[in-house]
C-alpha positions as CSV (number, residue, x, y, z in Angstrom):
1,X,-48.3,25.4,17.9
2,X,-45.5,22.8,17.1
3,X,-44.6,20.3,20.2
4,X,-41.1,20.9,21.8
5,X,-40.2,17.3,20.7
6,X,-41.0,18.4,17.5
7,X,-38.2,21.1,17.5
8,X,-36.0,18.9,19.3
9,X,-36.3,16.1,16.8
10,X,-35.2,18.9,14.2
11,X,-32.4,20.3,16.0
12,X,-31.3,16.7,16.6
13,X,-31.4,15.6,13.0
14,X,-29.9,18.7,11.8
15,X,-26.9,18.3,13.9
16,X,-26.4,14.7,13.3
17,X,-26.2,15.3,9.4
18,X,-23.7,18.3,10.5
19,X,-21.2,15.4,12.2
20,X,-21.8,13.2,9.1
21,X,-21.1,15.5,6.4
22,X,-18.0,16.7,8.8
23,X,-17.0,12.8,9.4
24,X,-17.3,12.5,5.4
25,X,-14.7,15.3,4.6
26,X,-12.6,14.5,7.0
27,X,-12.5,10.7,5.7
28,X,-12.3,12.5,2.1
29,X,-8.7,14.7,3.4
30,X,-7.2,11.7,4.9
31,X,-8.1,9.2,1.8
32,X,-6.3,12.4,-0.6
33,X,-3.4,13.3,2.2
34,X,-2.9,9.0,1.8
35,X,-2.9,9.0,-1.6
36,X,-0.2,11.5,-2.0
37,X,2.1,9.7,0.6
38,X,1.3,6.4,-2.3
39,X,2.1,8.3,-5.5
40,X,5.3,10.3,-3.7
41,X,6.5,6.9,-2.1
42,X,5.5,5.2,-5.7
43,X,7.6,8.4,-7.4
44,X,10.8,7.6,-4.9
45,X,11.1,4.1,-5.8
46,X,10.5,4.8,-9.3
47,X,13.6,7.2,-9.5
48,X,15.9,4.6,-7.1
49,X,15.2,1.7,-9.4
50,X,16.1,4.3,-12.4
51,X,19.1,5.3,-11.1
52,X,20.2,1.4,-9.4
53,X,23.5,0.0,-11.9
54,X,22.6,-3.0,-13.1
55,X,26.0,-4.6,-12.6
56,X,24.4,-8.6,-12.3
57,X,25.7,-11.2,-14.5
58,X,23.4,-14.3,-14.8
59,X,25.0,-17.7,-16.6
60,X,23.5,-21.3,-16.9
61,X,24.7,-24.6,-17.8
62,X,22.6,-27.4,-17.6
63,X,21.2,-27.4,-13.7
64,X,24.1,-24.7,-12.6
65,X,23.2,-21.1,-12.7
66,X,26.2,-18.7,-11.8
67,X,25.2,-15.1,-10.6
68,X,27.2,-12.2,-10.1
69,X,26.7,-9.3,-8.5
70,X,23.5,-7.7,-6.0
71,X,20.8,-9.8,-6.3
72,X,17.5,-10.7,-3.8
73,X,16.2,-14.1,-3.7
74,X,12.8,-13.8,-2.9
75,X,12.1,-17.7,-3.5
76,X,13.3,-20.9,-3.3
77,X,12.9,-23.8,-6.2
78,X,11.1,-27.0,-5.1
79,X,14.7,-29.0,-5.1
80,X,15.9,-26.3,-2.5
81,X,12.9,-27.0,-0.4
82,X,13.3,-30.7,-0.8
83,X,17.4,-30.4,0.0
84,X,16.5,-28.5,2.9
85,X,14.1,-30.5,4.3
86,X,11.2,-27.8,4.7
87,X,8.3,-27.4,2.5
């Protein structure tokens, strides 16, 4: 005759791997349903920058740069820095 604890140990471990594998395709949805949202969002920007005029005119001469048109600073140079007194 097998102990009840026996059983119960069974039935315990069984249903514990049930939640795992359940946790692991869960996790495995969400990781695909995410990585659609990436390659759509990645596919949107991709056909905005395609279809952006590039209208910007760039000129130097010596240490003056002219620029016309949209453009995004996303920097500043170390003399800017300096000039503005932050670092």
């Amino acid at each position: 005759m097998i102990p009840k604890w026996t059983k119960f140990t069974s039935k315990l471990a069984a249903k514990e791997s049930q939640d795992a594998a359940r946790a692991e395709r869960e996790l495995a949805q969400k990781l695909k349903e995410e990585e659609k949202e990436i390659k759509e969002e990645e596919a949107e920007n991709t056909a905005k920058e395609e279809q952006a005029p590039i209208d910007t005119k760039v000129a130097a001469e010596g240490k003056k740069v002219t620029v016309e048109g949209k453009v995004t600073v996303e920097g500043k140079s170390n003399g800017e820095e300096q000039a503005n007194g932050s670092n």
